[in-house]
N, C-alpha and C positions, 0 to 999 in steps of 0.2 A: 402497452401497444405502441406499436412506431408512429409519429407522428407525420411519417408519409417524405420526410424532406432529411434531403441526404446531408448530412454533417460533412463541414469544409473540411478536407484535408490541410494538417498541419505544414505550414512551409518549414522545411528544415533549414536549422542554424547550420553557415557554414564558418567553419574559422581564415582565417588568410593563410595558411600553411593549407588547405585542402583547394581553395581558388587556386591560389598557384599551382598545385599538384594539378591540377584541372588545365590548366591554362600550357602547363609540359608537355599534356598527352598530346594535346593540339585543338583542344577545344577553344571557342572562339566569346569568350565571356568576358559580360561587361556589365558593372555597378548603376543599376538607377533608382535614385530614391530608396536607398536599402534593399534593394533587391536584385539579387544573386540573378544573369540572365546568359543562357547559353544559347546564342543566337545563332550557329551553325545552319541553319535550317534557312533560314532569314537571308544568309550573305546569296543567290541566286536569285532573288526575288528583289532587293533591294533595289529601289530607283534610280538613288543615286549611286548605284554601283559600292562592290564590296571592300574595295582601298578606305572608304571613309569609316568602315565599320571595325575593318584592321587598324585602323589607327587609338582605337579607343578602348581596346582589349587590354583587360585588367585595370583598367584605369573608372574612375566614377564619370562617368558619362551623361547625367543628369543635367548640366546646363546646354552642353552641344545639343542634346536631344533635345531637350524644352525650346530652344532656340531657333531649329533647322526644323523640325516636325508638329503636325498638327497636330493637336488632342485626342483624336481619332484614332493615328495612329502611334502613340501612345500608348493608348490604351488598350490597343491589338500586341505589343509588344507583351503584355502581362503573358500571351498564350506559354513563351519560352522562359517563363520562371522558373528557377530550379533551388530557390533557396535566399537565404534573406540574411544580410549581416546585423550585430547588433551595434556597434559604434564606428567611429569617425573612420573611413577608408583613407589607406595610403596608396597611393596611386603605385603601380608599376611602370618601368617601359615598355611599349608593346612589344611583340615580338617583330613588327616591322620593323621598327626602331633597332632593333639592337639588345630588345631583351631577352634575358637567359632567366629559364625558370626549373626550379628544382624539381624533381617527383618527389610525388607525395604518397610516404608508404603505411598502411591502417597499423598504427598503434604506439606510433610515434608521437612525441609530444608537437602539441601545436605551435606552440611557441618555437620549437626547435631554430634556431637560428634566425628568427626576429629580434629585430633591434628594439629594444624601448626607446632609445631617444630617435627625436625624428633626427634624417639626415637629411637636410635641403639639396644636397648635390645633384648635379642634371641624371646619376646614377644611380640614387637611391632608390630602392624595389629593383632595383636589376644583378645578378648576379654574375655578372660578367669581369672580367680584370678589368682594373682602377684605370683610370686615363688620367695622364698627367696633366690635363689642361682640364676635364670636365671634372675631376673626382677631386677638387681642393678643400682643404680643412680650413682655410684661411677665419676667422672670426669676423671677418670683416663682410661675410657673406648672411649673414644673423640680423645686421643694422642698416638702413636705411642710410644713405650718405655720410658712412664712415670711410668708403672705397676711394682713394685720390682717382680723381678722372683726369683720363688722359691728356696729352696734347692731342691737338686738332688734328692736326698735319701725320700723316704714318710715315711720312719721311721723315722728321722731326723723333719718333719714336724709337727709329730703328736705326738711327744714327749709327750704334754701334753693332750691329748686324753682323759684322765681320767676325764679333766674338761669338756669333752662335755657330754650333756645332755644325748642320746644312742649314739648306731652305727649308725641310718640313720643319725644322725647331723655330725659323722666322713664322711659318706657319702657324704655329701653336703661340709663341708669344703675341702674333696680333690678336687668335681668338680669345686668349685667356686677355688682354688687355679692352677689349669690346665685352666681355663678361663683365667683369669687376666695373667698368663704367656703367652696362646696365642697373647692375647691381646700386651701385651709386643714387644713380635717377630714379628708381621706384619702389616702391613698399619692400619690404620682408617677405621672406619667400616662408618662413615659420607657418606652421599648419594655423595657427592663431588668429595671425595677422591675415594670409587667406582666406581664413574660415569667415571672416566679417568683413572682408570685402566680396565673399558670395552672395553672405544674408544679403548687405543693402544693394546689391545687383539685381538678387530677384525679387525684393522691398518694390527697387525700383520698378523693372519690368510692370509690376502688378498695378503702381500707381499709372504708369501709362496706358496698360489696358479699360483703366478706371477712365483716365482722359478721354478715351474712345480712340485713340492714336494707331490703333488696329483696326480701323475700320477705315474700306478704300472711300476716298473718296469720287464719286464716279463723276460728278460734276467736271471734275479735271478732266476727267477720262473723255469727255464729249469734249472738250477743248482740245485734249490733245487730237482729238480722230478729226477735228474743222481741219490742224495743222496740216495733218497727212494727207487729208484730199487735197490741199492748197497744192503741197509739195509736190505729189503725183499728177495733179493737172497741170500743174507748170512744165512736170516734165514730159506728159505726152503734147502740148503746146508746141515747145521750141523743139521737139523731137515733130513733131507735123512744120515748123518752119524751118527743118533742117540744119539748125543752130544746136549740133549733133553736142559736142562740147559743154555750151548751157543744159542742153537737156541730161547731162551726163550728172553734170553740177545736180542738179533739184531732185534726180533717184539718187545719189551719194547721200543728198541732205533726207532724203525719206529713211534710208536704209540707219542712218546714224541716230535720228530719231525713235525708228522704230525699236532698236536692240533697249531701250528702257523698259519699254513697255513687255518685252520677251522677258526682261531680268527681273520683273515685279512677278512676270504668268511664273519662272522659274522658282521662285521662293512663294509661291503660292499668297502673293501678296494683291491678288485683283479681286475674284470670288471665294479664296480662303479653302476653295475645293479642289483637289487634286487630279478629276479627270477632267473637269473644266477648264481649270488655269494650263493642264498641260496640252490642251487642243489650242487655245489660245497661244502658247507659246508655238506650237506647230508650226499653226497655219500663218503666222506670221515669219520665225523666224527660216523655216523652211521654204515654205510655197513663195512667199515674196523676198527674201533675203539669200535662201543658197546655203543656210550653215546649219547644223545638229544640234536642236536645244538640248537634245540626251548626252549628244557629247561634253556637251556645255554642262549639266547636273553635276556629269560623274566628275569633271572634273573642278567646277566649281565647289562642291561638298568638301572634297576634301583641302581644298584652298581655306575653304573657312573655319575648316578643324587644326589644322597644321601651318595657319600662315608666316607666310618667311623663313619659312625652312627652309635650307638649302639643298636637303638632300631627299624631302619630300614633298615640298609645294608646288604643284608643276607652273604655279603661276609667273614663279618667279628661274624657272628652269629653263633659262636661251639661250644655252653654250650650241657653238661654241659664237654666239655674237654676245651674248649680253652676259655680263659676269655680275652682281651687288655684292657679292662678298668675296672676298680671298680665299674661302674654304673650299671653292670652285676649281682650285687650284691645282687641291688634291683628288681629280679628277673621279668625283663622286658618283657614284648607282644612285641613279633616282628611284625610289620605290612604287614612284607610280609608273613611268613609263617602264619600268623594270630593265632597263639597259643603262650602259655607261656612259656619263659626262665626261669625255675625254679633255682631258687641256694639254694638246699636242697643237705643233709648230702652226695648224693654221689659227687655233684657239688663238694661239701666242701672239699671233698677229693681228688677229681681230680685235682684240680685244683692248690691244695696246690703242685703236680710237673708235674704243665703243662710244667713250662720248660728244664724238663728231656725226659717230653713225644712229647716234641716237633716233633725231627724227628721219632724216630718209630712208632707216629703217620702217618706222612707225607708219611713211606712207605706205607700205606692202604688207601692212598687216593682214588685211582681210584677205590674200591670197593664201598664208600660209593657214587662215580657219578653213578655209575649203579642204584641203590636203588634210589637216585635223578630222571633218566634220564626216567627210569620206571613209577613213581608215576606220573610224568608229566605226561607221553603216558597215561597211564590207566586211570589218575581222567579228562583225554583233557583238560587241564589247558589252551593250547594254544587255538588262535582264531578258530572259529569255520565257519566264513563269512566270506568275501573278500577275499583278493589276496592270503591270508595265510591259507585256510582252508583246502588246499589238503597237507599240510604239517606234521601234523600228520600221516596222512595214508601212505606217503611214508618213515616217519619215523620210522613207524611198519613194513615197508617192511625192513626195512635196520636193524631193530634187528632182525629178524626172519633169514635175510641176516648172518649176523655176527654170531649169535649162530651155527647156522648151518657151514659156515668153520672151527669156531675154536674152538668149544664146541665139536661141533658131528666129523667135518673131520680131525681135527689135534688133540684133546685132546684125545676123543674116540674111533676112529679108526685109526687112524697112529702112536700112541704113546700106546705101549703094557702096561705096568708097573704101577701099584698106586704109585710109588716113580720118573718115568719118567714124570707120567701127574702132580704130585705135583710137582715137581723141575722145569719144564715148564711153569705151571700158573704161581706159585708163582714170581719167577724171572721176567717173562714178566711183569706182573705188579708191583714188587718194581725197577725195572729197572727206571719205570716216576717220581719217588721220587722228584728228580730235578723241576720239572713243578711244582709241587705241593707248593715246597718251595719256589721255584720263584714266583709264583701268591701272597703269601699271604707276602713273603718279602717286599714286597712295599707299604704297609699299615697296618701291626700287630706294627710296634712301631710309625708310626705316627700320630697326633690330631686325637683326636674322640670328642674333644668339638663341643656344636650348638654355633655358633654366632650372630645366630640371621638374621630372612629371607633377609638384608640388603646387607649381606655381596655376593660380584659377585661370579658369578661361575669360573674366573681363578684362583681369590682366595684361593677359597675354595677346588679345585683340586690341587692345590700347596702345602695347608698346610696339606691337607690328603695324600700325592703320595711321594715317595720318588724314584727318580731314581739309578742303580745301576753301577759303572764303570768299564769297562771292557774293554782290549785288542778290538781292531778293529775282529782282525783273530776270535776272539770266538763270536762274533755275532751270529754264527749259531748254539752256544750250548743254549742261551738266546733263542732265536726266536725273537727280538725285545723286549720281556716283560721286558727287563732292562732298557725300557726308560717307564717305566707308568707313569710318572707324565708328559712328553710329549704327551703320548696316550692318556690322559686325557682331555689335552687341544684341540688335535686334533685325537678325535677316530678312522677317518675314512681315517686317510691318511699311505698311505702303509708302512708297517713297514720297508722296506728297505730302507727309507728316513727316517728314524726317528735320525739315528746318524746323517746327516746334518741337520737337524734340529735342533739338541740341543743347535750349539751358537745362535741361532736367538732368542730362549727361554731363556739362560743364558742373553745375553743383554736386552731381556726382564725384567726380574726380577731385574737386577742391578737397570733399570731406573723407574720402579715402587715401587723396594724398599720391593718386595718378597722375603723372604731365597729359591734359590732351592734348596734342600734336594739331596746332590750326597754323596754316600758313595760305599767303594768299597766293592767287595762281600762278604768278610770275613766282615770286618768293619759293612756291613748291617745286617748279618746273627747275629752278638753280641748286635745288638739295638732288634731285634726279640728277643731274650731269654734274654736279659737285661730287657725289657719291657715285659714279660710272668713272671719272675720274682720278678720284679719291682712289678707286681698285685699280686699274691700270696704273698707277706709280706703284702699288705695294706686288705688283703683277714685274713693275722694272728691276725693282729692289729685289725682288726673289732670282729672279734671270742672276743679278750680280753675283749674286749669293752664291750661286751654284754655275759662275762660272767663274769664281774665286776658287773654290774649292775641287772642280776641277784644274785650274791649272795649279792648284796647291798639290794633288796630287800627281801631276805629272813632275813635278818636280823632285817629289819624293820617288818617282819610280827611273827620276837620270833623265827625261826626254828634257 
């Protein structure tokens, strides 16, 4: 007799010759915890939008996911299992990236054209032709500080520049010379040597969920909300004594405060619940701020999967004003905005002092998140189905919200004067200056090398993140963003526990053998315009290069 209860269906073994065949047709599959997932179904639904899902096709996906996503959903992911591998995954490039994948035809060997030995190259799983600068066999890529590191200086470097063939070969020796120094400063990129700085990653992780280090604290949370009433009464006060200027100052200083408390609701670091935290991020960063926490998701997710990339991380994508790497050069397709970085003659000029324009940039930041925050709303970039599709609409309620108090009820009608509503705007918004340069202090001078799909993701958050040191008492001018290479590793745990966090992370790194990256705020703020800097001479150097070679070839042709 049946005993009434339906026998699990067996998960099929897949081999990596039938993934990649998979992954040719144009299917969208990704490894978690051993299990083969075709998420296609998933990429319209997804919150943080589908570029963060494309980036982690064919690759094991298991720490980004544990990282960026609740339990919950997790566990709703098992619906799109399709099959289960039996040993250690080697990562692919995505096909965003640049990866080329084989079809896979039923009766061929599996093995067919796998490699047994691992290959560390930023290349390897990718079937595409060799790059002379990413695909090196050098030995010196296998060991930990066997790579000579460079000079300091890239003018010192390229001394002899004249012997290279053009500018994209000066090109290629800075980035092959920034590889091999990465290479230098941190662990082995060998599956081995990775594989045990994952365990004790997520050793780690577990022991700080054991801390309680994931749990908000809401005690703070009532201190911060004293702050913001303080903030916002001061600024209807001197906004009622007509001290248009002051009152501009004290909504500047609410709005810079407030974007923490949005970036915790974002990474579901308040109530840990996803329709909750993302009302909270709402009604805050919309109704009272003016900017798209959804534009913010999609594009922060994939900041934290990809960071410092240069031809994927939009975070770090501000041509033609801001350049951090020479790669910028070669006038890169960003994959997420999906258009071209051009570096043409106005690039050429900007950029020659970007690091003059550095901060009176940074005061006009929050104009150019409106122009962001918009384009999202209008073109619905975000999900359109599931949990997330009423999100939009109440995000156009909360600009239509916003406009209306401080466009129509405070600029235009309670502020008389075109020199009172200009000294108001303006202030209010260069007032968040701070945020702005905090956000991007923690990754404009650090690695934007690829290493290659091998390398883990604490890794690679480490060598891209630099945290910043600071007095305990000023935490609250920070918001937390002074520990991002901590956030990195743990996105979703509440920022009021991120300074006890840090020695568990510093011991971290001793015993694996990471640099953490701490500098103090001035100290950090001279690696930012050292490194803006640093680009604009290798930005001069190339100019000569290639106006060497052109008048070498006029020469050759009699003019």
């Amino acid at each position: 007799m049946s005993s009434g209860k339906k026998a699990a269906r067996p998960v099929a073994l897949l081999s990596r010759r039938q993934i990649e065949g998979l992954i040719a047709e144009g299917k969208t599959i990704i490894i978690i915890d051993q299990q083969v997932l075709k998420v296609d179904a998933w990429l319209s639904y997804h919150p943080g939008g589908e570029k963060a899902i494309l980036h982690m096709v064919g690759r094991d996906a298991t720490d980004e996911v544990n990282a960026l996503h609740a339990p919950e959903t997790r566990k709703s992911m098992q619906r799109y299992r399709i099959g289960r591998i039996d040993s250690r995954w080697k990562n692919f490039v995505p096909p965003i990236q640049g990866g080329k994948f084989r079809q896979y035809v039923e009766g061929t060997s599996d093995s067919d054209g796998e490699d047994e030995d691992v290959d560390v190259s930023p290349e390897s799983g990718s079937s595409r032709a060799p790059s002379p600068v990413f695909d090196t066999k050098d030995s010196n890529i296998h060991h930990r500080g066997r790579a000579k590191s460079p000079p300091s200086s890239s003018a010192s470097s390229v001394s002899h520049a004249s012997d290279l063939d053009d500018g994209m070969s000066y090109l290629d020796a800075q980035t092959k010379e920034q590889i091999d120094l990465d290479i230098s400063k941190y662990p082995s990129l060998d599956l081995i040597t990775q594989d045990e700085i994952i365990r004790k990653y997520r050793e780690l992780d577990e022991r700080l969920r054991a801390e309680g280090l994931y749990d908000c604290n809401y005690s703070a949370y009532a201190i911060e909300t004293c702050r913001y009433l303080l903030l916002f009464s001061m600024m209807l006060i001197f906004l009622n004594l007509r001290w248009y200027g002051t009152s501009g100052m004290f909504l500047g200083c609410l709005w810079h405060q407030l974007v923490f408390t949005v970036h915790d609701a974002g990474h579901m670091g308040i109530t840990h619940n996803f329709t909750a935290d993302t009302v909270i991020g709402i009604l805050i960063a919309d109704f009272i701020g003016g900017l798209s926490v959804c534009w913010w998701k999609r594009n922060h997710n994939v900041h934290h999967i990809v960071t410092n990339s240069p031809e994927h991380d939009p975070d770090i994508e501000h041509m033609p004003f801001f350049a951090v790497s020479h790669r910028f050069f070669k006038s890169l397709k960003s994959s997420f905005y999906d258009r071209l970085m051009p570096y043409d003659s106005f690039a050429k000029f900007t950029l020659a002092y970007q690091a003059q324009l550095y901060y009176p940039l940074m005061f006009l930041g929050r104009f150019n998140l409106y122009v962001l925050s918009w384009e999202h709303l209008i073109r619905g970039l975000g999900p359109k189905k599931g949990p997330a599709w009423w999100h939009r609409w109440m995000e156009i309620a909360g600009q239509v919200f916003f406009w209306y108090w401080f466009g129509y009820l405070i600029v235009y009608k309670t502020i008389p004067t075109a020199s009172g509503r200009f000294a108001f705007v303006m202030i209010s918004h260069l007032v968040t200056m701070p945020l702005h340069a905090q956000i991007t202090l923690s990754h404009f001078s650090m690695s934007t090398s690829e290493l290659g799909p091998h390398e883990s993701f604490p890794q690679k958050m480490l060598r891209t993140t630099m945290d910043i040191d600071c007095p305990e008492w000023l935490d609250f001018f920070h918001g937390g963003l002074q520990f991002q290479a901590i956030h990195h590793l743990f996105p979703r745990m509440p920022r009021h526990n991120l300074r006890r966090t840090q020695k568990f992370v510093q011991d971290f790194c001793n015993d694996v053998g990471i640099p953490y990256a701490l500098y103090g705020f001035v100290d950090g703020n001279k690696e930012v315009i050292g490194r803006l800097a640093e680009v604009s001479r290798q930005g001069a150097i190339l100019a000569k290069c290639q106006m060497a070679i052109a008048e070498r070839g006029d020469i050759l042709h009699g003019h």
